[in-house]
N, C-alpha and C positions, 0 to 999 in steps of 0.2 A: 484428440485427432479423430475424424468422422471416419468411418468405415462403411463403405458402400457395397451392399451386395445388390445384382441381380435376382431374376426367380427362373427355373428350374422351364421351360413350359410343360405343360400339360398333352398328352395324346391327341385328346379330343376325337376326332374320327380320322389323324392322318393312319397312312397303312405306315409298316415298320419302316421301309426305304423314306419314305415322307416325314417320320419324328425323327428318325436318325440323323438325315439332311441337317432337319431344322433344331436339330441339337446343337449340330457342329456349326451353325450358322449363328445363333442367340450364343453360344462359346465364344465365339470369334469378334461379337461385336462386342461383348461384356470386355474379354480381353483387351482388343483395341484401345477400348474408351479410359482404360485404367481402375477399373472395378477390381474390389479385393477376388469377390467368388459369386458364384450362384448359391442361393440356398434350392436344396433337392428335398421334394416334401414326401414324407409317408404316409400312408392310410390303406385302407381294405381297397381302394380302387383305382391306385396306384401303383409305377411298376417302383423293384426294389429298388432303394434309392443309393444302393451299396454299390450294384452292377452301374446304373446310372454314372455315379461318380466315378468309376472307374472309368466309363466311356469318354468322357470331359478328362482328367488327367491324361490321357493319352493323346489326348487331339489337340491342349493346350501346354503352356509354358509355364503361367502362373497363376492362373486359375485357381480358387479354392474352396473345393465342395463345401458348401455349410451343412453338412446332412442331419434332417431327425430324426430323432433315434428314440423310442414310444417301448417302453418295457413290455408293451402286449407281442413284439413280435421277434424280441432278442436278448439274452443272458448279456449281463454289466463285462463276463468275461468274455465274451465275442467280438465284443464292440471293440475292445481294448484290442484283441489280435486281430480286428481287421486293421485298426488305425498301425498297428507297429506293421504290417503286413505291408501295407500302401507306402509307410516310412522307408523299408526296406527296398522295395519293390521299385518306385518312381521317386524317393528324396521328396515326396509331396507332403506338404500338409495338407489334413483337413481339419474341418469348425463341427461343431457338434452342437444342433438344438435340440435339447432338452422339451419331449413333448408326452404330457403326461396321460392322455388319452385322445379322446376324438369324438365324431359322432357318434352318438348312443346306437344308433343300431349296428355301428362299426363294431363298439365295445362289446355288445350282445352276441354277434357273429361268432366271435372268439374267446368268450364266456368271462369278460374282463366286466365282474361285478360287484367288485367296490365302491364306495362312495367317491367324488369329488375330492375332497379334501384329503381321504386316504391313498388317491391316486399319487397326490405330490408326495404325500411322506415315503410312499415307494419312489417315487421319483429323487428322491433326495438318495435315500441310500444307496440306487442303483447308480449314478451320478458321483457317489463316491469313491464306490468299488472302481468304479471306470477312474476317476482320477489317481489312484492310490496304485493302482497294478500300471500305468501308464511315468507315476512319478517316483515311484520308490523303490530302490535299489532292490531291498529285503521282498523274500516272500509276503504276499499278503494274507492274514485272518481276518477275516468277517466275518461275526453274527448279528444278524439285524432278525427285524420282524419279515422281511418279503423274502430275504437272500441271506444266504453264506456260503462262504469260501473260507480253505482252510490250506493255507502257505503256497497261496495259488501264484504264478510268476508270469511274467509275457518275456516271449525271448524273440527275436533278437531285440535288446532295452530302445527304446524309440529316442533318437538325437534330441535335448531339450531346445533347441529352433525349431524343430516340428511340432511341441506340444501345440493341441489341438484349442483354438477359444473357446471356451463355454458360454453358451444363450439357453434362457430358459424362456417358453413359451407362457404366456396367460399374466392377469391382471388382480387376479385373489391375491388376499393375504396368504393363504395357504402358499400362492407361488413367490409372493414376495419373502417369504421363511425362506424354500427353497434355494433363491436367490443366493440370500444373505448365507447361507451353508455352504453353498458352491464355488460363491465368488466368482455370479457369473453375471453375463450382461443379462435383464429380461426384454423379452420381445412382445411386442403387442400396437396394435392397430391402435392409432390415438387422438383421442377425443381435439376439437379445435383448442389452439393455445392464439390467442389474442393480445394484442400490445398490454393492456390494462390490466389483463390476470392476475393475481394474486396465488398462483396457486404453488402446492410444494412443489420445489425442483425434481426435474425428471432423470434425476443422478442413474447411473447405470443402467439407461433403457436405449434400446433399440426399437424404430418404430418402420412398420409396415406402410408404406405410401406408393401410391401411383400420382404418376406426374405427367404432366400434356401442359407444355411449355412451349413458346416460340417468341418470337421479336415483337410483335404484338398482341397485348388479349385477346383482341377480337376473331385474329386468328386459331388460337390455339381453343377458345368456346367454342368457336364453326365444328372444331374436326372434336370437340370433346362430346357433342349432341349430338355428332354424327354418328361416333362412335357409340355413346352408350344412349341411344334415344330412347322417346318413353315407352314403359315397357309397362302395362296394370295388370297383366296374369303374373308376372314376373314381381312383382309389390303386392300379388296378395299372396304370391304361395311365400315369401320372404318373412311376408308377416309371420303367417302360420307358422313355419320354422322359427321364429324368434321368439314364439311362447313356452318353446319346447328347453329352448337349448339351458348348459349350466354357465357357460361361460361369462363371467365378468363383463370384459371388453366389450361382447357382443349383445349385451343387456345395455350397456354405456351407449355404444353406437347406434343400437336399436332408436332408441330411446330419441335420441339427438336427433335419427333423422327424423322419428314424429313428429319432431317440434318445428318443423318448417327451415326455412330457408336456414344459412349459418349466419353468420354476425359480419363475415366480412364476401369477400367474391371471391376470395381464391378456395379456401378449405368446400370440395362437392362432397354430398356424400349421398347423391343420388344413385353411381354403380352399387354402390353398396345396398342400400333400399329396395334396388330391383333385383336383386340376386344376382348380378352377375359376376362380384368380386368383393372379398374381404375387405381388400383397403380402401381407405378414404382417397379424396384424389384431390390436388393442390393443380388448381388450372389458374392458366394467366402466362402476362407475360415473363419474361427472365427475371426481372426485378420483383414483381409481384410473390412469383415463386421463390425464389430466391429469400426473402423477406420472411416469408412464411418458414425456412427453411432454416432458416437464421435464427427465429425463434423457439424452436424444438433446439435446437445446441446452445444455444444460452442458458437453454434450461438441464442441462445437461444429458441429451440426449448422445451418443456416441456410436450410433450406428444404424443405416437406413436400409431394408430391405425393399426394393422398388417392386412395383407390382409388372407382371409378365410384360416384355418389351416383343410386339410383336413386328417393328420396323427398326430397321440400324438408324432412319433419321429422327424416331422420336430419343433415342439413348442420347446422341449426340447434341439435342436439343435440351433435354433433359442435365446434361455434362455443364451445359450453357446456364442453366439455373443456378444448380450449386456451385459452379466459379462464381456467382456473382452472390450466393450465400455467404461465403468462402472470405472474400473482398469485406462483408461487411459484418462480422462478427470476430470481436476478438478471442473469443473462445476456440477459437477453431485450430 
């Protein structure tokens, strides 16, 4: 079964009454359209994504924060009594992604100077702590190498209808280990998958996409160019960033877009090239996208994080895609 989240928006330059508005407004059409939740992102330039989510559970019904939650900026034992806090509090659930660092000058700000692949192995154990005080009766003990706790307990016990989903962020081995420890879905931005592929099934991933959909291609390329037109300071400072970075996905993605055009017309991944956004973008008509959409869940994809919906008629447009994904995949 696909699980669809929204994304969180961004500040950008509104004043506080202006994000507020347009929180409760990106809330309300997520909700409408039948969206599991928003995912609320964290980093050094970000507000907290705790408060965040509190503000969405109060203004919605069913909505359900996906929050990240980054061992630079909170104890495995926090996390656990915010989620039983929220459980008590509102009967809400929330999702929880697993994010094991961020921009390097992010991690240097807050002296987070571990390698890479040491990051996920803290990530794994903190990830545990958090499962283990959230699912088991008994006090918890922990000693690990980053954390321990010693007959630690969360009270009031959180209802098991609320336990919270697990998503791990990134595309390494090192997070696919993670993964496989947590028992959780991974998340990541995904390279084009094509009719002919051969490639291994994408069993318990969740993928990051932006989608600009409508009844015809033609339409839905007009307002896709308009929206992300070209941009060459915007694709070279992108470049520069992409020699930098450690991530996986973003070496993959880099990569792909050097190589010119994609293989078919829907998969762009020009926003992406010029910096303006993570995710790849699936443009075309309903069918076109849809098709493309149909194939990430055949390959066992199980959950789609949409890139930032900034009108209630591209969601609904977007709605129009994946029912006709929906229609033509028996996996689904």
């Amino acid at each position: 079964m696909l699980s669809v989240y929204g994304a969180c928006p961004s500040v950008d330059d509104r004043t506080p009454q202006e994000f507020k508005r347009h929180l409760c407004e990106v809330s309300a059409w997520a909700e409408a359209a039948g969206l599991r939740g928003l995912l609320v992102f964290s980093d050094n330039d970000s507000l907290d994504p705790w408060a965040i989510s509190q503000f969405i559970i109060e203004r919605t019904e069913t909505i359900v924060p996906m929050v990240a939650v980054n061992p630079m900026y909170m104890h495995p034992f926090n996390v656990a009594r915010l989620i039983s806090t929220i459980g008590q509090m509102y009967a809400r659930q929330v999702d929880l992604n697993f994010v094991s660092g961020g921009f390097k000058r992010h991690l240097l700000q807050v002296g987070s100077l571990i390698d890479h692949d040491e990051r996920y192995a803290r990530l794994a154990e903190y990830g545990e702590i958090v499962a283990r005080l959230l699912l088991e009766p008994d006090p918890v003990t922990f000693n690990g190498k980053y954390y321990q706790v010693k007959s630690a307990s969360i009270s009031p016990r959180l209802p098991p209808e609320l336990m919270p989903r697990f998503f791990v962020s990134g595309s390494s081995e090192a997070c696919v280990r993670v993964r496989r420890e947590l028992d959780a879905v991974r998340l990541s931005y995904p390279r084009e998958v094509i009719e002919s592929d051969e490639d291994a099934p994408l069993k318990d991933l969740g993928v990051g996409l932006g989608i600009i959909a409508r009844e015809d291609a033609a339409d839905a390329w007009d307002i896709a160019h308009r929206r992300f037109p070209r941009d060459e300071m915007g694709e070279k400072m992108h470049q520069w960033a992409s020699r930098i970075v450690e991530s996986r996905w973003h070496i993959d993605l880099a990569y792909d877009a050097e190589q010119g055009e994609a293989r078919n017309e829907t998969y762009w991944l020009y926003p992406f090239r010029s910096g303006r956004t993570f995710s790849p973008y699936l443009v075309g008509s309903y069918g076109d996208v849809g098709n493309q959409v149909s194939r990430y869940v055949g390959r066992g994809v199980s959950a789609i994080i949409l890139d930032e919906i900034s009108e209630p008629d591209d969601l609904q447009h977007t709605m129009a895609a994946l029912s006709c994904a929906e229609k033509g995949n028996a996996e689904w």
